[in-house]
N, C-alpha and C positions, 0 to 999 in steps of 0.2 A: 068597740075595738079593744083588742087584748092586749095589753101593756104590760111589758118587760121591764121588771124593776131594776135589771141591772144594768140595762142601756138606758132606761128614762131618768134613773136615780145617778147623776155623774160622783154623787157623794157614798156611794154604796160602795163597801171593801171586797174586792175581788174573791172569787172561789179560790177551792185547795188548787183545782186545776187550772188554773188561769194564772196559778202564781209566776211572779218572775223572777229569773236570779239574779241576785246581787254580782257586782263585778267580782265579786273577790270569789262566788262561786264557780263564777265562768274562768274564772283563771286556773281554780282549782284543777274544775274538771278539762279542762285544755292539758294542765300541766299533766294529770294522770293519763290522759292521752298519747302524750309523747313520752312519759316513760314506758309504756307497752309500747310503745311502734319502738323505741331505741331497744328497749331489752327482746323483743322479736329480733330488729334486723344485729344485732352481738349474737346471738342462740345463730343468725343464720352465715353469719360470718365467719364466725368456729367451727361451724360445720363445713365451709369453705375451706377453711386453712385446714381442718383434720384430713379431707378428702384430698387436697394440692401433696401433702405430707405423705399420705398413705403411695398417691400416685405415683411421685418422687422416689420413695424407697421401690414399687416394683420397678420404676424403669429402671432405677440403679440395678438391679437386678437381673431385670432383663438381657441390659448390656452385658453386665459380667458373666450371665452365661451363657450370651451368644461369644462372647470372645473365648470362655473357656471352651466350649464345643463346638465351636465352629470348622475343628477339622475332622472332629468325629469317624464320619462318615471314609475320609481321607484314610486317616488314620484305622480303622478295622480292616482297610482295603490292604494294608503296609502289612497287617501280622501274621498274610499269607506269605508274603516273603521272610520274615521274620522266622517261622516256622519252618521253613525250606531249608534256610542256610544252619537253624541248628539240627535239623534232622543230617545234611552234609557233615555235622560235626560228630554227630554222635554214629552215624555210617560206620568212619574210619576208623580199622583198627590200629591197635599200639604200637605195629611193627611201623603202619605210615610214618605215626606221626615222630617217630623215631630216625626215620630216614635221613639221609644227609644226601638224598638225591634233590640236587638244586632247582629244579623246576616243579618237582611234588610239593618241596619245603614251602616252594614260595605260594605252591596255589592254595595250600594248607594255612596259610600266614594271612594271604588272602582275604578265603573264607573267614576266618578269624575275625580279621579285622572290620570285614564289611559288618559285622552281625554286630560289632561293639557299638561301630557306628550307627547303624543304625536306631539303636538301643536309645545310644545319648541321643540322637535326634527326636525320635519319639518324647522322651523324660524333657529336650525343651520346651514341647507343645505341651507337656502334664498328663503326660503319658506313660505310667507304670507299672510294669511287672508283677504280676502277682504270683510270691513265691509259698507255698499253703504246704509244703512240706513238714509234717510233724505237728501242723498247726489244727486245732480243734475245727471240725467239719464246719461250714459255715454257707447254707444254701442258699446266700444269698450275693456268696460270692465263689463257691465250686459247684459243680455238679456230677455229683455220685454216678462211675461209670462200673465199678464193682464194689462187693465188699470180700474182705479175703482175711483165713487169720496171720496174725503175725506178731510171734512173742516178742517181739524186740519193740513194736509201739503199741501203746496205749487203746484201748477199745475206742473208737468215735473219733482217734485221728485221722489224719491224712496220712497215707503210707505209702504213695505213690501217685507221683504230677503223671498222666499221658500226655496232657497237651495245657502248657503255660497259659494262664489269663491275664489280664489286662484291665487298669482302670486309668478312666480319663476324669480327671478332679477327684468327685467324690461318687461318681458314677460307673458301675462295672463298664467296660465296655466288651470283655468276652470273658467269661467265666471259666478258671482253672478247670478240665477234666481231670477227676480224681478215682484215687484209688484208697478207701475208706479200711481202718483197719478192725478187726472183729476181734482181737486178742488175741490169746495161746487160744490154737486148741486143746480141747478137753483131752485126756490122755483115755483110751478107750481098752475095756478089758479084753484079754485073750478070748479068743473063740472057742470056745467047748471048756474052759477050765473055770474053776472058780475061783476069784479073788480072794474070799474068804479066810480070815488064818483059821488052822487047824489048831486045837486047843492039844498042847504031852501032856 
């Protein structure tokens, strides 16, 4: 029979692998334990609070610009009448508005008045006017309906509103038609003659 000197010998000192640990090693490797699980679940709880924070700021976001364009839609409907009452104003000529005929007066005063109004009303909701007159081309807030010369402005301005635009916040909501200005024309020589100076 084969005998095991390590189980027949009770006085024989244990293998490398059969060794045991000391309490103070077991503490150790416990204590190393729980600082990985605490520093995992800190790594995952910042991660928490970065994501709560990121969240926070879109819905804040959200809200404000569902409150700021929430009449949007309302409001592009409004700048057909908007449109109406100044094309009414710019109809009339100077002898009307000149009249002292009391029922023209007043529907001219009228008109006037409803378009002012409506103006401020619009400008409560953040609603405003885009006025691009003179003002360097900007395609992202006009849209180029000619280009034409015109010595009195500048090449790449604005030289004429067709139809007024509109921004809601910081958002176009209809883009100024414009009329882009191309400069002086070139001054063009006589047909058949030559510019040339003749040398006496």
């Amino acid at each position: 029979m084969t005998q095991n000197p390590a189980t027949d010998n009770p006085n024989a000192e244990p293998s490398d692998a059969a060794t045991v640990q000391t309490p103070e090693e077991i503490i150790q490797a416990n204590f190393a334990k729980i600082e990985a699980e605490r520093d995992d679940l800190k790594d995952k709880l910042l991660r928490t609070l970065a994501d709560m924070e990121n969240l926070r700021r879109r819905t804040e976001r959200e809200i404000a610009d569902a409150k700021a364009y929430a009449v949007t839609s309302f409001a592009r409907d409004m700048l057909g009448a908007a449109d109406n009452l100044r094309r009414a104003q710019e109809s009339l000529p100077d002898s009307a508005r000149s009249t002292e005929e009391p029922a023209l007066k007043a529907l001219i005063e009228g008109v006037d008045l409803t378009e002012r109004d409506l103006l401020k009303t619009l400008e409560r909701h953040g609603v405003r006017k885009i006025e691009p007159l003179g003002e360097k081309f900007d395609p992202n807030m006009h849209q180029a309906m000619f280009e034409a010369p015109d010595a009195e402005v500048a090449k790449g301005l604005v030289s004429k509103v067709v139809q007024s635009g509109y921004k809601i916040g910081e958002r176009v909501l209809r883009p100024a038609l414009v009329g882009i200005s191309a400069g002086a024309s070139k001054p063009q020589a006589a047909e058949g003659g030559d510019t040339t100076p003749t040398a006496h």
